[in-house]
C-alpha positions as a LaTeX table, in Angstrom:
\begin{tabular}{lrrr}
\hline
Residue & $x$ (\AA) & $y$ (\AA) & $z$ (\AA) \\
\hline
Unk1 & $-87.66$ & 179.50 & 27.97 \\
Unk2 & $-87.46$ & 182.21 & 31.08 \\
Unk3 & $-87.45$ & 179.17 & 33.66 \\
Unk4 & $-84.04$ & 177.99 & 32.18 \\
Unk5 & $-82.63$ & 181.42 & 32.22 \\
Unk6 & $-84.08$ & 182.10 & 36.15 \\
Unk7 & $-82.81$ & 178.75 & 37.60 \\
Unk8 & $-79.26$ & 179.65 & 35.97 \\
Unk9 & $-79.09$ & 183.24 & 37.69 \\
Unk10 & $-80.42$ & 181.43 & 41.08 \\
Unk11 & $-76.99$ & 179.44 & 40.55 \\
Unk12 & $-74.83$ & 181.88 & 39.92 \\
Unk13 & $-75.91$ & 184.52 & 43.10 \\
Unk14 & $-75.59$ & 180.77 & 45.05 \\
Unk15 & $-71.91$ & 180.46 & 43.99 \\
Unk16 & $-71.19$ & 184.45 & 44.68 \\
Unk17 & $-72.13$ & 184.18 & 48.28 \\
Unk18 & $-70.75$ & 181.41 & 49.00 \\
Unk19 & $-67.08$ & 182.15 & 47.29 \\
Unk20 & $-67.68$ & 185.68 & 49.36 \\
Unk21 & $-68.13$ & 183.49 & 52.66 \\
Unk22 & $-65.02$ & 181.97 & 52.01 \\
Unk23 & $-62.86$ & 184.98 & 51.22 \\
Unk24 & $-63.57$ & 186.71 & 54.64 \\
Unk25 & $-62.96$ & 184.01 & 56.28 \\
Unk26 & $-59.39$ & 183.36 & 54.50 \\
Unk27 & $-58.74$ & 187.10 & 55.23 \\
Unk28 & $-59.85$ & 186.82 & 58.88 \\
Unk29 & $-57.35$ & 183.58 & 59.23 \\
Unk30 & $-54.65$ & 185.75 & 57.64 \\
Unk31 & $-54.88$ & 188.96 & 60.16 \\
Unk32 & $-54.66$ & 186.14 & 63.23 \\
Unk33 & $-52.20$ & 184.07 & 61.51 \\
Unk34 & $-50.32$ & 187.83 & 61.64 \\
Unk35 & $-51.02$ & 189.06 & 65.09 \\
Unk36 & $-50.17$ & 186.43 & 66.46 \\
Unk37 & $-46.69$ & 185.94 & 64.58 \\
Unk38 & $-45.63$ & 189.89 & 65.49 \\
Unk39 & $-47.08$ & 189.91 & 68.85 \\
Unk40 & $-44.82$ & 189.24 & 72.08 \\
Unk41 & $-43.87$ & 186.15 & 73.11 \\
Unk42 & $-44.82$ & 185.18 & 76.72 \\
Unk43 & $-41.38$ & 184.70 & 78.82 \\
Unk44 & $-40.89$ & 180.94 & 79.60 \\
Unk45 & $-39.53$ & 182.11 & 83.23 \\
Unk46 & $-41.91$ & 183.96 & 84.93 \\
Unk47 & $-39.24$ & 185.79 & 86.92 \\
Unk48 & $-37.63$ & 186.92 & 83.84 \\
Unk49 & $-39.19$ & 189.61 & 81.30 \\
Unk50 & $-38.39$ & 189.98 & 77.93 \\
Unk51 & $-36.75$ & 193.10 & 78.44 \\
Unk52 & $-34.36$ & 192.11 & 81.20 \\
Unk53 & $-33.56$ & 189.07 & 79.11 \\
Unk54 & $-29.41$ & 189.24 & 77.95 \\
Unk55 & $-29.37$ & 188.49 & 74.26 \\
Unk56 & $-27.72$ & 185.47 & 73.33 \\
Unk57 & $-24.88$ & 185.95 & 70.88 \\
Unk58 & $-21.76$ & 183.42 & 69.74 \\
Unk59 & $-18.78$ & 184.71 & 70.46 \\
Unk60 & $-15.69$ & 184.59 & 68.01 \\
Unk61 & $-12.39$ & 184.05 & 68.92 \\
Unk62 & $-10.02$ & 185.47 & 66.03 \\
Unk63 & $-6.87$ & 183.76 & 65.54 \\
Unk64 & $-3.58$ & 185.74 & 64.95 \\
Unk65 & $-1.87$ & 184.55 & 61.71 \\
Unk66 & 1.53 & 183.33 & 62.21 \\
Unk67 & 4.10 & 185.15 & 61.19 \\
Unk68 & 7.80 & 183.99 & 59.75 \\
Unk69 & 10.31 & 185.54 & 61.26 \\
Unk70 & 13.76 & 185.02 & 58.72 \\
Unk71 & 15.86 & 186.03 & 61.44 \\
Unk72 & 14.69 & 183.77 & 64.35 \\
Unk73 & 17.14 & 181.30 & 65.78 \\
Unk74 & 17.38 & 177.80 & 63.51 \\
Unk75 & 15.80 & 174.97 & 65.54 \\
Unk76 & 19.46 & 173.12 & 66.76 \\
Unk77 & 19.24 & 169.71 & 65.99 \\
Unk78 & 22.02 & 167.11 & 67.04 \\
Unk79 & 23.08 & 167.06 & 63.52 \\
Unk80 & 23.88 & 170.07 & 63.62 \\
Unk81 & 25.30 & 169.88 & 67.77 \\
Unk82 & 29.37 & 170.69 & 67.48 \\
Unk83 & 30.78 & 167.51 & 68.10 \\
Unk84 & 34.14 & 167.21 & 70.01 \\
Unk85 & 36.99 & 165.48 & 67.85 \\
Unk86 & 38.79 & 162.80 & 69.69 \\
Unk87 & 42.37 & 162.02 & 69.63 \\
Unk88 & 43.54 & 158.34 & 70.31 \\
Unk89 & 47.35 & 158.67 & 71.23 \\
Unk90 & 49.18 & 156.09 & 68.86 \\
Unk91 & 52.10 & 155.45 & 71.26 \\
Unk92 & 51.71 & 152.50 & 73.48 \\
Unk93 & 53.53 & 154.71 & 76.16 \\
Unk94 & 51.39 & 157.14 & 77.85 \\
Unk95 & 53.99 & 159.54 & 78.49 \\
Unk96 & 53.99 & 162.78 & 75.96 \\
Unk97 & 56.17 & 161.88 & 72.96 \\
Unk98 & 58.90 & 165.26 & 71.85 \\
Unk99 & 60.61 & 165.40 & 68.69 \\
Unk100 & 64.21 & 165.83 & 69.69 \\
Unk101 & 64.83 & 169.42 & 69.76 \\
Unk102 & 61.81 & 170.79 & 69.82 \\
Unk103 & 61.57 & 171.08 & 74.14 \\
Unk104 & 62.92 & 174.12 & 75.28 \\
Unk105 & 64.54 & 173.16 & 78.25 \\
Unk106 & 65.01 & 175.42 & 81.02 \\
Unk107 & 68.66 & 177.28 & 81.03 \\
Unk108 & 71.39 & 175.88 & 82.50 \\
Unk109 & 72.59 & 178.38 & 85.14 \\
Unk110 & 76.35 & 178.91 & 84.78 \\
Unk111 & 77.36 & 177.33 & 88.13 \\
Unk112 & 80.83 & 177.64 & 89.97 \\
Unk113 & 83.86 & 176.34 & 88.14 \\
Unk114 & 83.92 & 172.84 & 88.98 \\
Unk115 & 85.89 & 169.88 & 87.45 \\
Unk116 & 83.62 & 167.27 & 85.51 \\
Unk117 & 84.17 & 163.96 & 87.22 \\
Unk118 & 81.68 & 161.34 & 86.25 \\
Unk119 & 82.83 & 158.57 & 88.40 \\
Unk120 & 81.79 & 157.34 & 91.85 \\
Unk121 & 77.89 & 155.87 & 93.16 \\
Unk122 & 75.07 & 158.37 & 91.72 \\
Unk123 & 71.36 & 158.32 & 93.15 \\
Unk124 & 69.18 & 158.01 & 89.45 \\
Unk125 & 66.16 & 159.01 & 89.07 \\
Unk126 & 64.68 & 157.05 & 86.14 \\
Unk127 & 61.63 & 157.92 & 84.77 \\
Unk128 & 58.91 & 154.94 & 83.57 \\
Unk129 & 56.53 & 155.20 & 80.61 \\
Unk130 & 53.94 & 156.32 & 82.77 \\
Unk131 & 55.62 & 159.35 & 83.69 \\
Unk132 & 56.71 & 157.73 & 87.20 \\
Unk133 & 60.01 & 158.36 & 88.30 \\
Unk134 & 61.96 & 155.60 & 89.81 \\
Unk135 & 64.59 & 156.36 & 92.37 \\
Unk136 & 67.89 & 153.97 & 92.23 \\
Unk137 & 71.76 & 153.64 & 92.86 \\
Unk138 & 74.26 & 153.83 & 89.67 \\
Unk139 & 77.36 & 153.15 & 89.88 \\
Unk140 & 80.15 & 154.78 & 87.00 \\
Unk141 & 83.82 & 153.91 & 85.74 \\
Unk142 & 85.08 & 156.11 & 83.36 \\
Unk143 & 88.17 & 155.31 & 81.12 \\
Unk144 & 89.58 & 158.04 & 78.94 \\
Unk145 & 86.18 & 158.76 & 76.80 \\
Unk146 & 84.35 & 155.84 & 77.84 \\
Unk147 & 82.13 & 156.10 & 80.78 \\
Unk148 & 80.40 & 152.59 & 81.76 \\
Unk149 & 78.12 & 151.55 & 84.48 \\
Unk150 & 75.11 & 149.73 & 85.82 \\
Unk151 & 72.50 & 149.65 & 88.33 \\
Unk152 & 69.85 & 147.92 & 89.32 \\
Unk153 & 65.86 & 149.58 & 88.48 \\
Unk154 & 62.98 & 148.52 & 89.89 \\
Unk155 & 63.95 & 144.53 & 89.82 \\
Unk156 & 65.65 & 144.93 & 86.65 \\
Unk157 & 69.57 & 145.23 & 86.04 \\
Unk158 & 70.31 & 147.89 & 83.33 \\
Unk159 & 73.96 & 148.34 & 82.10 \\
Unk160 & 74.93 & 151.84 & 80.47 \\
Unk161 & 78.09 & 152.30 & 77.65 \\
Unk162 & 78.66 & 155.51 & 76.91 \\
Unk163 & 81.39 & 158.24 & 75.71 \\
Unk164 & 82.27 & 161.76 & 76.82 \\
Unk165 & 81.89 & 164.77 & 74.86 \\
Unk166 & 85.11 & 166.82 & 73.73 \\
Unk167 & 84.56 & 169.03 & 76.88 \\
Unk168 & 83.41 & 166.08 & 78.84 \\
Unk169 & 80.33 & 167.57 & 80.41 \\
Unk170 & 78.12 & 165.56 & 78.26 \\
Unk171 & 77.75 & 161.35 & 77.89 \\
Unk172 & 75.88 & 159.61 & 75.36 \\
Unk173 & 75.34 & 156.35 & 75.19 \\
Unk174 & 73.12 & 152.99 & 74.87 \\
Unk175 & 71.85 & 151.60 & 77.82 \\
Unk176 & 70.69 & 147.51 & 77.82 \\
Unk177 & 68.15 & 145.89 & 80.33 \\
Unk178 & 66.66 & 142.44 & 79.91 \\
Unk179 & 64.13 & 142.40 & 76.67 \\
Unk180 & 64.44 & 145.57 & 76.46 \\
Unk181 & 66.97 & 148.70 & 75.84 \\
Unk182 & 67.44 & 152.56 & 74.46 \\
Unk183 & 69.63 & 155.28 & 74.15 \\
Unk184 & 70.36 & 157.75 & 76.64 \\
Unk185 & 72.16 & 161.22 & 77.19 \\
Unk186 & 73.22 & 163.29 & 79.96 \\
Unk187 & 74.56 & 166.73 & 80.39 \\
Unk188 & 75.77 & 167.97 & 83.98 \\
Unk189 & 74.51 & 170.81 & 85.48 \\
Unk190 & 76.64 & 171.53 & 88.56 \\
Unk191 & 78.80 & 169.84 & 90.47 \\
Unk192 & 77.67 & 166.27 & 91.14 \\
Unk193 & 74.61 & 166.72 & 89.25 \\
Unk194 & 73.77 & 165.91 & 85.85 \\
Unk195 & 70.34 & 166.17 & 83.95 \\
Unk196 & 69.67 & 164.10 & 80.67 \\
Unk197 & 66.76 & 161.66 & 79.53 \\
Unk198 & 66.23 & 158.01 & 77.93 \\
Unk199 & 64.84 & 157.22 & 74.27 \\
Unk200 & 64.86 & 161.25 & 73.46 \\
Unk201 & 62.24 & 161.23 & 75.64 \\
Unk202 & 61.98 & 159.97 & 79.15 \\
Unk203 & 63.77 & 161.78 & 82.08 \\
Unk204 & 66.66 & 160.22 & 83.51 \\
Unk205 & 69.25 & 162.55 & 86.13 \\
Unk206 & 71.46 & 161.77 & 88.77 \\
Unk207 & 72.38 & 163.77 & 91.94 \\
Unk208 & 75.78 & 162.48 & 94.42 \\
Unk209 & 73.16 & 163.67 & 97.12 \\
Unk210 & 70.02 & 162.76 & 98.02 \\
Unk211 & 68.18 & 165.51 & 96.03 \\
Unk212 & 66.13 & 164.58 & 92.70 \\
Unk213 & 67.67 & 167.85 & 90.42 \\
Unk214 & 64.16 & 170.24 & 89.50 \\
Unk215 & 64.94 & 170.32 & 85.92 \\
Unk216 & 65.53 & 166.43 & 85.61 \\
Unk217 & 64.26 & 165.83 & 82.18 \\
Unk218 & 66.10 & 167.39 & 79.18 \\
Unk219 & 65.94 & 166.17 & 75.74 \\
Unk220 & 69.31 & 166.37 & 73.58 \\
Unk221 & 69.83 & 169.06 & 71.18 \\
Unk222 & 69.71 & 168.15 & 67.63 \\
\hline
\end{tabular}
């Protein structure tokens, strides 16, 4: 009976100093374990201590929101580009078409007293649909109120039928070319010198000199 209970106690004080063994030498593993973890580590360059070592740290670039500004120029687009209107003339004639009446023409400068006398050669100046006058000789016969004539334009022979006006400074008429012809009107200005135009329109003077007249061109009053 006390051999049982002896070799059981013999067990137990085995077990107790070995399961002390073991716990000082977990604890001495732990304290290592520890120093070593807190300890210093050695500097990879030898040239370089710890101390002198720059820390290395990210650095962060903020962004600045963007803000809307309401009152910032619109982006133009070419939508939106002002676009210039064109205007395609709808005469065949490139010459500037004026309502009769609606030119002012320049005043007639009261000239001398001088007797109205249509008659005789006239230089013309007769002015195309390009705006191009075209100098010429005109010859006139006048026979109470009827004033008649022709002349020869370019290469084309025109003949003009016309009547005065009650105070005879003024002859309106038709004039007729080949394929073609309009109306006409002149008023004189001074003596041997008339101004007037073609088709309401076109200018068309005459001087007995030389001279083209400066205010050639004159539309007929309404």
């Amino acid at each position: 009976m006390k051999k049982p209970i002896v070799l059981t106690l013999a067990v137990l004080l085995l077990l107790s100093a070995c399961n002390g063994r073991k716990t000082s030498e977990l604890e001495r593993f732990a304290g290592e374990t520890v120093a070593t973890i807190v300890g210093s580590p050695e500097p990879t360059n030898p040239h370089e201590s710890i101390a002198t070592k720059p820390a290395e740290t990210a650095s962060l670039v903020e962004t600045p929101p963007v803000s809307e500004d309401s009152s910032s120029t619109p982006l133009i687009t070419d939508d939106s580009m002002p676009t210039a209107e064109l205007t395609i003339p709808t005469d065949e004639g490139s010459y500037p078409f004026e309502t009769p009446g609606t030119q002012t023409n320049n005043p007639i400068t009261t000239p001398s007293p001088f007797e109205v006398d249509w008659s005789g050669a006239w230089n013309i100046w007769f002015q195309d649909r390009s705006g191009a006058y075209l100098h010429s000789n005109m010859t006139l016969q006048v026979q109470g109120n009827n004033v008649s004539g022709s002349a020869k334009i370019g290469e084309v022979e025109y003949t003009f039928i016309g009547s005065n006006s009650d105070d005879k400074d003024q002859v309106k008429g038709e004039w007729k070319a080949t394929g073609s012809n309009s109306i006409f009107w002149w008023i004189m200005t001074r003596d041997g010198q008339f101004s007037g135009s073609w088709g309401e329109r076109f200018g068309f003077c005459g001087n007995k000199q030389t001279i083209q007249p400066a205010d050639c061109r004159r539309i007929p009053p309404t």
